[in-house]
N, C-alpha and C positions, 0 to 999 in steps of 0.2 A: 291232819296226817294220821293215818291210822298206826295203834299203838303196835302192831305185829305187821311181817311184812303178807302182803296180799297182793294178789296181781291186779295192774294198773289199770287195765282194761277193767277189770269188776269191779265197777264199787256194792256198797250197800251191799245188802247180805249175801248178793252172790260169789264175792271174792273170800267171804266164811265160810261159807259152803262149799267151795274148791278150797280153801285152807285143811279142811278135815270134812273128805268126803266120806267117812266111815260115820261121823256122828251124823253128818247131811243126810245120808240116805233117809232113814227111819224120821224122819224130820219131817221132808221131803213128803214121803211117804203119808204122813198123816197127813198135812198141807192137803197135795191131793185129795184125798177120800176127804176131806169136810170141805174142803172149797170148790171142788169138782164132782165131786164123787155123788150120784144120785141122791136124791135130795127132795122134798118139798119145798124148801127154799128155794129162789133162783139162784144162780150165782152172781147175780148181780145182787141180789139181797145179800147173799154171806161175804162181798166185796164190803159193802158198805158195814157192818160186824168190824172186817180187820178195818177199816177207815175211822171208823169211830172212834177205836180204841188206841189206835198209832197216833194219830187225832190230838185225843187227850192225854197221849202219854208225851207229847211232843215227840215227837221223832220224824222226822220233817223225811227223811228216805222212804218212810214207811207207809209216810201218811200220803206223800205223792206217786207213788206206785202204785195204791189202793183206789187210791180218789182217781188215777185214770185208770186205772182197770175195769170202775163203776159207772164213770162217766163213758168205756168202750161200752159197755154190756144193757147200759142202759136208752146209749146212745142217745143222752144229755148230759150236759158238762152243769148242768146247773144240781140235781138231785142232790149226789157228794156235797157238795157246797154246805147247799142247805138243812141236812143231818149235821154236817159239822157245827153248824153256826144257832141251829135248833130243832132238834128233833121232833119238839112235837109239830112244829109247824111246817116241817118239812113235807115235800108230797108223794107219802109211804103209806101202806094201809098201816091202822090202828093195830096190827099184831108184827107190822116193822116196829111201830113206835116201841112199842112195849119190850120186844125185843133185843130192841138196840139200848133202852133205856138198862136191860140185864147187862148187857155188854160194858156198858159204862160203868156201870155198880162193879163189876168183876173188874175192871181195870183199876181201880178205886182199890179193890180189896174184895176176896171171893166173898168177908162175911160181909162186905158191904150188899149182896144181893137181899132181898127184903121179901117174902114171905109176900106182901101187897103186890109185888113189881111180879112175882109169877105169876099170883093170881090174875092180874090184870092182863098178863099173855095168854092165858087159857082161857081167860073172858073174851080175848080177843078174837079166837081160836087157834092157838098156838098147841101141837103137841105134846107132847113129853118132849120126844125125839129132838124138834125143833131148840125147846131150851135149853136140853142136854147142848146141842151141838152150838149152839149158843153161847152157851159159857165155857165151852171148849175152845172154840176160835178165839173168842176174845182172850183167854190164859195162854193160847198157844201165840196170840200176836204179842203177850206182854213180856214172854219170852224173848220174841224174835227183835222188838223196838228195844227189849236192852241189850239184846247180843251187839245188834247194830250200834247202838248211840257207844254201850260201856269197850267196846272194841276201835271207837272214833271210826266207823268206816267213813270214805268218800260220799260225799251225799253234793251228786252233781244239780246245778241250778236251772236249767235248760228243760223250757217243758218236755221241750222234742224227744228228751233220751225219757222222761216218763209215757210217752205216750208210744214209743218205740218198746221199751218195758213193759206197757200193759197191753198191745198186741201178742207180745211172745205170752205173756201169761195167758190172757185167753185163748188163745188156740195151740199152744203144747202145752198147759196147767205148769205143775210145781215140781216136776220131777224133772231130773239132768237131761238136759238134751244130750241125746246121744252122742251128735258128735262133740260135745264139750262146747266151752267158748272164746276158740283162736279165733273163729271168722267175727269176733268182738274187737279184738286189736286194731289198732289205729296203724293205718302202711303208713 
């Protein structure tokens, strides 16, 4: 039961984000532009970033939302998995590994990223840009996995409502649908 009232229809961070759509916007807003937003990355690689990190931060709303937004974009259900379960073995180029391996360090703790762990992304071919935005995502999901968890939102069990979730992510990204979300209500 979430500790503040939210509407019943939303769970997970989107009924925080209608709770206070003024701090949402700018939220939002970043969301987009690193997860959608032109990119060398795919977005299916900056998918798998916020899975990693929701992942390891436990946040079971976070990490299922992500892990089917990667498994849409990737269109396999198996990748996500295997990031989760071991990165290096997972089947990502050597500058996903390295990457994600930053990801996990910033989730850990920003000073937990390591001097070796860059290098080894720019050995990989990883750009600046890429790491910057890198350890962006992952700070900006370790925001969002505690908004969610320290808020107790609804974190429905049901693949279906995450894979119905990670359709609306991929094709209208992170910003408010315009018309809101009444046609989410249950008649």
């Amino acid at each position: 039961m979430p500790y503040i009232p939210v509407e019943e229809h939303l769970p997970g961070i989107t009924g925080l984000l209608e709770y206070r759509k003024d701090s949402a916007e700018p939220i939002r807003n970043l969301t987009q532009v690193l997860l959608r937003g032109p990119s060398t990355l795919t977005e299916g690689e900056r998918e798998l970033i916020a899975t990693i990190v929701s992942h390891n931060n436990n946040c079971r709303f976070c990490t299922s939302a992500h892990t089917a937004a990667a498994d849409l974009l990737y269109e396999d259900a198996s990748v996500a998995e295997q990031v989760k379960r071991d990165i290096e073995s997972a089947p990502v180029s050597e500058k996903m590994k390295a990457l994600l391996t930053i990801a996990k360090q910033v989730q850990q703790s920003g000073k937990n990223v390591t001097a070796q762990a860059v290098d080894r992304a720019k050995g990989a071919g990883a750009t600046d840009i890429e790491i910057h935005d890198t350890v962006l995502i992952a700070a900006l999901f370790c925001l969002y996995n505690r908004y969610v968890d320290g808020l107790a939102t609804v974190t429905p069990h049901a693949p279906e409502f995450y894979e119905g979730l990670a359709e609306r992510i991929v094709n209208h990204g992170y910003t408010r649908l315009p018309q809101g979300y009444d046609h989410l209500k249950k008649k």
